[in-house]
ZAMARGU-4260 file (C-alpha; in steps of 0.2 Angstrom, whole numbers, plus 5000, padded with zeros to 4 digits):
<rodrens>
0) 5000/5000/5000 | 5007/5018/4997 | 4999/5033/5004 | 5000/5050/5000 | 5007/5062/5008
5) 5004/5079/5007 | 5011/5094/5019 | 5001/5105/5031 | 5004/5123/5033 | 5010/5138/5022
10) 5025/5135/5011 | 5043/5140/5018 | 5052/5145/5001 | 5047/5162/4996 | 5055/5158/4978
15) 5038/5145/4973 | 5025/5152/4965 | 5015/5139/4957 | 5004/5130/4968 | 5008/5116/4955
20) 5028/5118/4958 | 5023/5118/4976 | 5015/5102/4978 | 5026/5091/4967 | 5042/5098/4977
25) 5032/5094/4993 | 5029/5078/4987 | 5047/5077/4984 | 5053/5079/5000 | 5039/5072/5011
30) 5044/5056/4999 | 5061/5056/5005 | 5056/5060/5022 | 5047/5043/5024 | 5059/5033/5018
35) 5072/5041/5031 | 5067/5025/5042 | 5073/5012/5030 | 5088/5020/5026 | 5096/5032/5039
40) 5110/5039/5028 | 5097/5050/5016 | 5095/5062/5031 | 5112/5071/5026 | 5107/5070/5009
45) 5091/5080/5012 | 5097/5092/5024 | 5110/5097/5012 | 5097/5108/5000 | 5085/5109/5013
50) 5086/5123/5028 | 5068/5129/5032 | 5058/5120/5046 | 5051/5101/5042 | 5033/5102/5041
55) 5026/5087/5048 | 5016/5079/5036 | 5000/5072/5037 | 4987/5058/5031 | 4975/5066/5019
60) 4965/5051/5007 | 4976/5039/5006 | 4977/5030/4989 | 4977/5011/4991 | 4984/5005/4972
65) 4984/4985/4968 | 4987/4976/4953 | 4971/4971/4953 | 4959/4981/4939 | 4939/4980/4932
70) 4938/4964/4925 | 4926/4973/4914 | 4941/4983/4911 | 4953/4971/4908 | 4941/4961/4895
75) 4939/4974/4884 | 4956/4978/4883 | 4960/4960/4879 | 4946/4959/4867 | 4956/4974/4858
80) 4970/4967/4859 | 4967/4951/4851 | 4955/4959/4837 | 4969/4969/4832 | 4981/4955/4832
85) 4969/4944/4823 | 4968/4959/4809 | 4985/4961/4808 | 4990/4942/4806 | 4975/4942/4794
90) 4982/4956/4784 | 5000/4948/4783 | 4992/4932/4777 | 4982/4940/4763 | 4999/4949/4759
95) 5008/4935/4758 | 4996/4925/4747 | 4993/4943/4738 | 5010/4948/4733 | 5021/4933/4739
100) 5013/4922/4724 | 5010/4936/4713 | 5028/4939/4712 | 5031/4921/4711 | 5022/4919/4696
105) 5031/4937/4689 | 5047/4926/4691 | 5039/4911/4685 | 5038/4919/4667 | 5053/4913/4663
110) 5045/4897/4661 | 5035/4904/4643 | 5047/4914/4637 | 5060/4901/4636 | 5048/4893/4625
115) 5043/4907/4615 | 5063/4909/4611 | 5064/4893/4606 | 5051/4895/4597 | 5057/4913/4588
120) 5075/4904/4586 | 5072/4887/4578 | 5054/4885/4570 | 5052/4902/4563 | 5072/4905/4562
125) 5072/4921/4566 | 5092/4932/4563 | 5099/4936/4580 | 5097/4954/4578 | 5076/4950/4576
130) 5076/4938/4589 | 5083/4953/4600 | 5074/4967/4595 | 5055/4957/4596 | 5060/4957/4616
135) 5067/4973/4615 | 5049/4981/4608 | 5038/4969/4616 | 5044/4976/4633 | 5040/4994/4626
140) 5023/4993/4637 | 5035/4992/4655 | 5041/5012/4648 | 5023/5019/4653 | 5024/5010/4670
145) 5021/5028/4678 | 5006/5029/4668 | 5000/5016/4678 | 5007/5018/4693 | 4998/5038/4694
150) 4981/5030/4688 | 4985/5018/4701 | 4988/5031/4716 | 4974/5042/4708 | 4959/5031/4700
155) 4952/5020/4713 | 4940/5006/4706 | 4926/5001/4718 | 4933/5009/4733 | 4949/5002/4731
160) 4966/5007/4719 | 4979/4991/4719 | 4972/4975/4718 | 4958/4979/4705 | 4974/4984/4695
165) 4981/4966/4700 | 4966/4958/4693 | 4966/4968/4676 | 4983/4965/4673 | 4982/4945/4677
170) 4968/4943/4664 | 4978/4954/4650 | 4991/4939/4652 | 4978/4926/4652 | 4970/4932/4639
175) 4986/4934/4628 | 4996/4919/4634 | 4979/4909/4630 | 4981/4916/4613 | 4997/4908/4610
180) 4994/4893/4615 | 4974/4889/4607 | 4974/4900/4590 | 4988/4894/4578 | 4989/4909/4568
185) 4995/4918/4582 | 5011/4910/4584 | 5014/4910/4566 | 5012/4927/4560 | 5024/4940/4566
190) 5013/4954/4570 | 4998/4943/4579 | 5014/4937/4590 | 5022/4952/4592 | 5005/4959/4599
195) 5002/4945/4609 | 5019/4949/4618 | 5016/4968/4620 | 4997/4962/4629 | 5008/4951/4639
200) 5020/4964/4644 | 5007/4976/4646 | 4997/4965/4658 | 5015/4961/4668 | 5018/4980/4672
205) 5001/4985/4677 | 5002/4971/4691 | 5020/4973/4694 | 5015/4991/4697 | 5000/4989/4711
210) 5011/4974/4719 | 5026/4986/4718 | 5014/4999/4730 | 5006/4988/4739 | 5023/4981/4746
215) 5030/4998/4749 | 5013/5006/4758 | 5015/4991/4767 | 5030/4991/4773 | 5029/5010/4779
220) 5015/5009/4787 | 5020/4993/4798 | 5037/4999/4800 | 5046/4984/4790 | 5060/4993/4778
225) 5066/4979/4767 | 5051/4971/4761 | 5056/4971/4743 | 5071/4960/4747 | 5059/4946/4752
230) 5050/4949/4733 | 5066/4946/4726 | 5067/4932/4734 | 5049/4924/4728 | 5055/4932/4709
235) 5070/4920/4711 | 5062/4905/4718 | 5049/4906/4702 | 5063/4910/4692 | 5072/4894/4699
240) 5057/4882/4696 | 5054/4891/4678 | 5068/4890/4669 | 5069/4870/4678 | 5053/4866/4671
245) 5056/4876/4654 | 5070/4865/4650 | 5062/4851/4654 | 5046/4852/4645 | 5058/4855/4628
250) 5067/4843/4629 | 5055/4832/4635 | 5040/4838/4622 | 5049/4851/4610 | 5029/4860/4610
255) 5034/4877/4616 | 5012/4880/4612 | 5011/4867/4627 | 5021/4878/4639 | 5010/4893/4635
260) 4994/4884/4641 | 5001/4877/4656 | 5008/4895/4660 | 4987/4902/4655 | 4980/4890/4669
265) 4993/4898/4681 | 4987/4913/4678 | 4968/4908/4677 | 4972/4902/4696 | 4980/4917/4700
270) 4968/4927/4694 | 4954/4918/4704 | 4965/4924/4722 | 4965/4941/4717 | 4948/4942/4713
275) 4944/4933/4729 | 4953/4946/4741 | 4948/4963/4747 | 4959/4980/4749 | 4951/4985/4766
280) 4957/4967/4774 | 4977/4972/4772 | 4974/4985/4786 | 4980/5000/4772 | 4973/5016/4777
285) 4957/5019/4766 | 4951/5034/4758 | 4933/5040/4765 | 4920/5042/4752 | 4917/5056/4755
290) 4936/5063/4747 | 4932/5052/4733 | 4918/5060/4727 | 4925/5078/4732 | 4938/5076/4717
295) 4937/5072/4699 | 4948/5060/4690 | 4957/5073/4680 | 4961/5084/4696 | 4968/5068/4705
300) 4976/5062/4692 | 4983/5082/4689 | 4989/5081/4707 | 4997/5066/4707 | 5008/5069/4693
305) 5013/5085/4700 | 5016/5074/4718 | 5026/5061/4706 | 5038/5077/4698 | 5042/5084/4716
310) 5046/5068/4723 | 5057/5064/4707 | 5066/5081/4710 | 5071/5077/4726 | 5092/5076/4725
315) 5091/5059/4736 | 5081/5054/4723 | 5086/5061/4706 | 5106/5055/4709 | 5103/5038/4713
320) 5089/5038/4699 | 5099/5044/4685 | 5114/5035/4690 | 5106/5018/4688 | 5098/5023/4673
325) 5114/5026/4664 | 5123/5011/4670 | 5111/5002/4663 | 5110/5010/4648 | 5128/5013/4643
330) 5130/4993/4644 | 5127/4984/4624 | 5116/4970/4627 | 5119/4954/4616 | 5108/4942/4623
335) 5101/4937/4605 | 5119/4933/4599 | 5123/4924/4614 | 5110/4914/4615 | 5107/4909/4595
340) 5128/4906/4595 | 5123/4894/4608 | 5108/4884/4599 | 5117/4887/4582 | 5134/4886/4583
345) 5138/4874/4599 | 5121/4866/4597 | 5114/4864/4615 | 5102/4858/4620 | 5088/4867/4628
350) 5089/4861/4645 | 5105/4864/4648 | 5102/4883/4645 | 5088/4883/4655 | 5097/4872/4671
355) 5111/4887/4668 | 5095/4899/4670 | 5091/4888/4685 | 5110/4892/4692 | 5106/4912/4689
360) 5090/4913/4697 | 5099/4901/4714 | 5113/4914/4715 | 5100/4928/4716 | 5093/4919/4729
365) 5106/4917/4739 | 5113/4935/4735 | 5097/4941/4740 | 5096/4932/4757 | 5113/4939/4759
370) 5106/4955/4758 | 5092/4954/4770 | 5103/4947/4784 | 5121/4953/4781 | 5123/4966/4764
375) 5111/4979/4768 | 5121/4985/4784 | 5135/4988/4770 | 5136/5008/4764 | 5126/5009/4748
380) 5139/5014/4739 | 5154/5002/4742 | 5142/4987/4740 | 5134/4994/4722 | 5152/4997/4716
385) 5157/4980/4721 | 5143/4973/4712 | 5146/4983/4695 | 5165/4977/4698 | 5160/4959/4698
390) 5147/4961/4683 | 5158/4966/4672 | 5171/4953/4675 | 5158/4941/4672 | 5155/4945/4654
395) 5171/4940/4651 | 5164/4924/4654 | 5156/4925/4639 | 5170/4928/4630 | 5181/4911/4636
400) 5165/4900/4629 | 5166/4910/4611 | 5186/4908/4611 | 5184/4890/4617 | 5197/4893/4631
405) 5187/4881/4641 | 5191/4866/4630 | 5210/4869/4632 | 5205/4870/4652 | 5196/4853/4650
410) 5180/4860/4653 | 5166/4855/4641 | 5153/4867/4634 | 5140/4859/4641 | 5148/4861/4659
415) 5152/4879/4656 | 5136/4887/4651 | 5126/4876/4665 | 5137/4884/4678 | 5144/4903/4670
420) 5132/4908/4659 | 5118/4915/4669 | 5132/4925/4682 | 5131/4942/4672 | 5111/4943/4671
425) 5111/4936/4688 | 5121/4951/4695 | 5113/4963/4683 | 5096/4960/4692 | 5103/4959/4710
430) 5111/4976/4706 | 5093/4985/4706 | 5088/4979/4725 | 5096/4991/4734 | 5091/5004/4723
435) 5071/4997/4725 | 5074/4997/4746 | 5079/5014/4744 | 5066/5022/4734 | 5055/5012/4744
440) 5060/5021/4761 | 5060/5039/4751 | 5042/5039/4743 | 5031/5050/4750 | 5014/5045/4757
445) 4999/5043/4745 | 5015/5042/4729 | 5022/5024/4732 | 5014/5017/4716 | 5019/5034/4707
450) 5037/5032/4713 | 5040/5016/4711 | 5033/5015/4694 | 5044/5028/4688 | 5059/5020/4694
455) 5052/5002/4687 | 5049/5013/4669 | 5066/5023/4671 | 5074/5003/4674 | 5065/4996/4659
460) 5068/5011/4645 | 5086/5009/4649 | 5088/4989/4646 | 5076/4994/4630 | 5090/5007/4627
465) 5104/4994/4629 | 5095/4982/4619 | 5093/4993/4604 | 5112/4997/4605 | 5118/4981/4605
470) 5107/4976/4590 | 5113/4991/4582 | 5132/4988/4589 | 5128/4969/4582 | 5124/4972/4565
475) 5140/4986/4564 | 5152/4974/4569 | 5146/4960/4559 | 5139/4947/4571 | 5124/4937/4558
480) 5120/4919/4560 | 5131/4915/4549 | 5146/4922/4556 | 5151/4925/4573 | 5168/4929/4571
485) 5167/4947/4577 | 5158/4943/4594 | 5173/4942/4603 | 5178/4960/4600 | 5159/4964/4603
490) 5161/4955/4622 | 5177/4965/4625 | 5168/4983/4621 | 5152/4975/4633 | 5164/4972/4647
495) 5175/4990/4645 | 5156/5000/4644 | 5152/4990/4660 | 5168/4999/4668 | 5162/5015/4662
500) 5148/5020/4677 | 5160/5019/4689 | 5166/5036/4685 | 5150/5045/4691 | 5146/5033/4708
505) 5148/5048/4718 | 5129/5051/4715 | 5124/5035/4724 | 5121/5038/4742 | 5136/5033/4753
510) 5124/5026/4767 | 5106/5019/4767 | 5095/5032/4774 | 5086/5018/4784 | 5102/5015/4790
515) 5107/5032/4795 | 5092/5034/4803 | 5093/5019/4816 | 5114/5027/4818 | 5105/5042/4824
520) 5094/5035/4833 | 5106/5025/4843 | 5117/5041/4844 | 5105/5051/4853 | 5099/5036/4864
525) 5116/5034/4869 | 5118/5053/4872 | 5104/5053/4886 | 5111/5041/4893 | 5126/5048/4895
530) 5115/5062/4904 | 5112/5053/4920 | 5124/5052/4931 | 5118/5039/4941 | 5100/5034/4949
535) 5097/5033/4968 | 5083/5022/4975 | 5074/5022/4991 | 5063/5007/4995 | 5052/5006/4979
540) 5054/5025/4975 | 5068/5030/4962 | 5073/5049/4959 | 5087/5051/4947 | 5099/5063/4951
545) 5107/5074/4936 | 5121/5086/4933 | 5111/5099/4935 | 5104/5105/4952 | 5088/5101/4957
550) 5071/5113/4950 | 5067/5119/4969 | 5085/5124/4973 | 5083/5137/4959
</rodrens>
C-alpha cells in the first residue's frame, strides 16, 4: 500500500509560486522523508538543500493502488488486443498470398518465354538481331509504368486502387498467353505474335506496378524497411522452378504452344485469388468516400503527377535515379547473339540453358538472402560498386565459351554454360535491389505506386536502350547467324562499357537512409544516457539525480 502524503501549513520557500511547483516539490521531500526509516543515511542528503523547518506531514485520502483492475476493464482491453492481432495476422496472410505468389508467378515467366525463344529461334528462324529486338519492343509497354502507377495512386476502382489493378493485369496475360497457346495463327504470324507479347507485357507491368505499392505502403505503414528483398526472393524462387521446368518440357515435348497453356492455367488460378481478396482486409489506410467524390479523375490524376515530379526532383532521389539509369544504359546487350551462338553454333540443348537459367535465378537467391541478413548494413555505395565490379568481369565469361578457352582447360561446353552463363544477368538484376529498398523508404505518402513505377519505367527504358544498341552495335560489327567471328571484340567493348559508370558513383548515396536513421537514433539514445549520472533508490521509489541541480533549489 502507498499513501499520499501531502504537507500541512504555508509554504517556507518564498521563491515557489505555482501551487503546481509547490505540491510536486512537497511531494518530493515528504517522499524522502518517509523513507528516512529504512535507510538512515538519506537524512544528510536531504538536509544538504533543505534549511527551512520540516513540516510534519500528514494523512489526507490515502490511495490504496493494487494490481488488481475491472475485469470489465481488463476484458475489453484484451478483446482489443486480440481483434487487432487477429487483423493484423490476417492482413500479413492476405499479403503474403497477395503479393508473395504474385511475384512468384512474375518470376515464373521465365517458364514461357523460354519457350517462346525457342520457338522465335528454331521454328520460325528468326536472325539474331530479330530475335533481339521482338524482346526489346515487346517490353515497350513496361516504359509507361508511371502511367500506371499515377492512375493507380489516383483512380480508385470500387473503393479500392491496387488490387483491382492486379486483377486487370492478370487477365491481359491470360488472355494473351491463352492466345498463344489455342489459335495457331498467332504463333505463326509476326505481327499477331508480336501483339500477343506487348498484351503480355502490358498485363505484367500493370500488376507489377499495384504489387510494387502495395509492398511499399505496406512496409511504411508497419514499420518493415526491406520488404522488397523478400520479393526478390519469391521472383528467384519462380525463376528457379521456371527455367527447371522450361528446359524440361523442351526437351522432353519440343511444344513450346504446350508451355504457353500450362503457364494460362497459372494465371487463370491466380487470377481467381486476386479476385477473391479485398483491399480493406490488408489493414492500408482507406480513403473515406466522401474525398472520393469531392475530386474528379482529371484533378487527382493532375495532382498526382505533380506529387510524382516533386518527389522525382528530390536530390536523394534524382542522383541515385539517373545513376542507375545510365549504367544500365551505357552497357550493349547481346543476349540474341549469345543465345542463338549457343543453339546454332555449339548446338545445345535446351535444357541445359535453362538448368544454367536455374543456376542464375539460385545465385540471386542466395545474394538476396545475403542482403536481408548481412549486405544491407553495407554503405550503399561500396556494395553497388562492388557489384558493378564483379558484373563486368563476368561478361568475360562470355568471351572464354566464344574463344573455346574452356576446351583447352578441359571443361566442356555443356559444363560451362550450366554453371557461368547466367552469372552476368544474375548480377545485373541483383544490382537494382538496393536501389528498390531505397526508393522504397524515400516515397512520399499517398505516391508509392507513382514512385515506384517511375523508377520500374526509368529501369526498363534503359535495358530497352541497351538492347537497341547492341542490335545496332551487332549488325556494325558483323555478328549474323552465319558468322560470329566478330563477337569476341563485341564481348570486349560490353565488358570495357560496363567499367564506364564507375566514374560517376559519387551520386549514389554513401549510406542507406534507413540505416542512417537507426545510427542516429542510437546516437541520441546513447547521448541521454550519458545524461544521468547515476539513479538513487529508496525502497520502491527511484529519483534520478542529474548534473544539474535540482528545479526547487533554483
Amino acid at each position: 500500500m502507498l499513501s499520499t502524503l501531502v504537507f500541512s501549513g504555508k509554504p517556507v520557500c518564498s521563491r515557489i509560486q505555482n501551487p503546481r511547483k509547490d505540491q510536486s516539490r512537497y511531494h518530493s521531500i515528504t517522499k524522502i522523508q518517509s523513507c528516512q526509516q529504512q535507510n538512515p543515511n538519506t537524512e544528510n542528503s536531504v538536509s544538504k538543500f533543505w534549511t527551512g523547518p520540516r513540516p510534519k506531514p500528514h494523512l489526507i485520502n490515502p490511495l490504496i493502488t493494487t494490481t488488481e483492475q475491472n475485469p470489465v476493464d481488463e476484458a475489453a482491453k484484451n478483446g482489443a488486443f486480440e481483434g487487432t492481432n487477429g487483423s493484423l495476422q490476417k492482413g500479413f496472410q492476405q499479403m503474403l498470398v497477395l503479393c508473395g505468389f504474385g511475384y512468384w508467378v512474375n518470376g515464373f515467366r521465365c517458364f514461357p518465354w523460354l519457350g517462346l525463344n525457342f520457338h522465335m529461334a528454331s521454328n520460325l528462324c528468326m536472325q539474331p538481331s530479330n530475335l533481339q529486338m521482338v524482346q526489346n519492343f515487346g517490353s515497350l509497354p513496361m516504359v509507361a509504368k508511371p502511367l500506371y502507377g499515377v492512375l493507380s495512386d489516383a483512380l480508385f476502382i470500387g473503393r479500392a486502387r491496387r488490387i483491382p489493378y492486379v486483377s486487370i493485369g492478370v487477365f491481359l496475360q491470360v488472355l494473351s498467353w491463352g492466345s498463344l497457346a489455342l489459335i495457331p495463327v498467332a504463333s505463326e504470324a509476326l505481327s499477331i505474335l508480336l501483339a500477343c507479347v506487348l498484351l503480355s507485357n502490358l498485363g505484367a507491368s500493370i500488376a507489377e506496378v499495384a504489387k510494387d505499392a502495395l509492398v511499399a505502403e505496406y512496409g511504411q505503414k508497419n514499420k518493415m524497411p526491406g520488404l522488397q528483398s523478400y520479393a526478390f526472393m519469391a521472383l528467384a524462387a519462380g525463376g528457379i522452378l521456371g527455367n527447371l521446368l522450361g528446359g524440361y518440357f523442351l526437351l522432353q515435348t519440343q511444344q513450346p504452344k504446350s508451355m504457353f497453356l500450362s503457364f494460362s492455367v497459372l494465371l487463370a488460378f491466380q487470377l481467381t485469388i486476386t479476385l477473391g481478396m479485398k483491399e480493406d482486409s490488408l489493414g492500408l489506410p482507406q480513403t473515406s468516400s466522401h474525398s472520393l467524390v469531392r475530386k474528379s479523375i482529371s484533378e487527382s490524376i493532375r495532382k498526382q503527377y505533380f506529387d510524382l515530379l516533386v518527389a522525382a526532383r528530390e536530390e536523394s532521389i534524382s542522383r541515385p535515379l539517373i545513376w542507375i539509369v545510365a549504367s544500365t544504359a551505357t552497357v550493349p546487350i547481346l543476349s540474341g547473339s549469345i543465345f542463338c551462338y549457343q543453339t546454332q553454333c555449339l548446338n545445345l540443348d535446351p535444357s541445359v540453358i535453362g538448368m544454367s537459367k536455374v543456376i542464375g535465378q539460385l545465385m540471386l537467391l542466395v545474394m538476396t538472402v545475403s542482403y536481408d541478413r548481412l549486405w544491407k548494413h553495407v554503405p550503399m555505395r561500396k556494395l553497388v560498386g562492388i557489384v558493378q565490379i564483379l558484373y563486368a568481369s563476368s561478361v568475360l565469361l562470355d568471351l572464354i565459351l566464344v574463344t573455346q578457352v574452356n576446351l583447352r582447360w578441359g571443361i566442356p561446353n555443356e559444363a560451362f554454360v550450366f554453371c557461368f552463363s547466367g552469372v552476368a544477368e544474375t548480377l545485373a538484376q541483383f544490382k537494382l535491389l538496393p536501389f528498390h529498398v531505397l526508393f522504397a523508404s524515400l516515397a512520399p505518402p499517398g505516391c508509392e505506386g507513382s514512385l515506384m513505377s517511375f523508377l520500374a519505367s526509368a529501369l526498363c527504358l534503359s535495358s530497352i536502350a541497351s538492347g537497341f544498341f547492341g542490335v545496332g552495335f551487332a549488325s556494325v560489327i558483323g555478328i549474323t547467324s552465319n558468322d560470329y567471328t566478330s563477337l569476341p571484340t563485341g564481348i570486349v567493348m560490353q565488358f570495357l562499357a560496363a567499367l564506364l559508370p564507375l566514374l560517376w558513383i559519387n551520386r549514389v548515396p554513401a549510406t542507406h537512409p534507413s540505416a542512417e536513421k537507426e545510427r542516429k537514433k542510437g546516437r541520441s539514445m546513447r547521448t541521454r544516457r550519458t545524461r544521468r549520472v547515476g539513479r538513487v533508490g529508496f525502497g520502491s521509489i527511484y529519483s534520478y539525480r542529474r548534473e544539474r541541480e535540482p528545479d526547487f533549489l533554483r
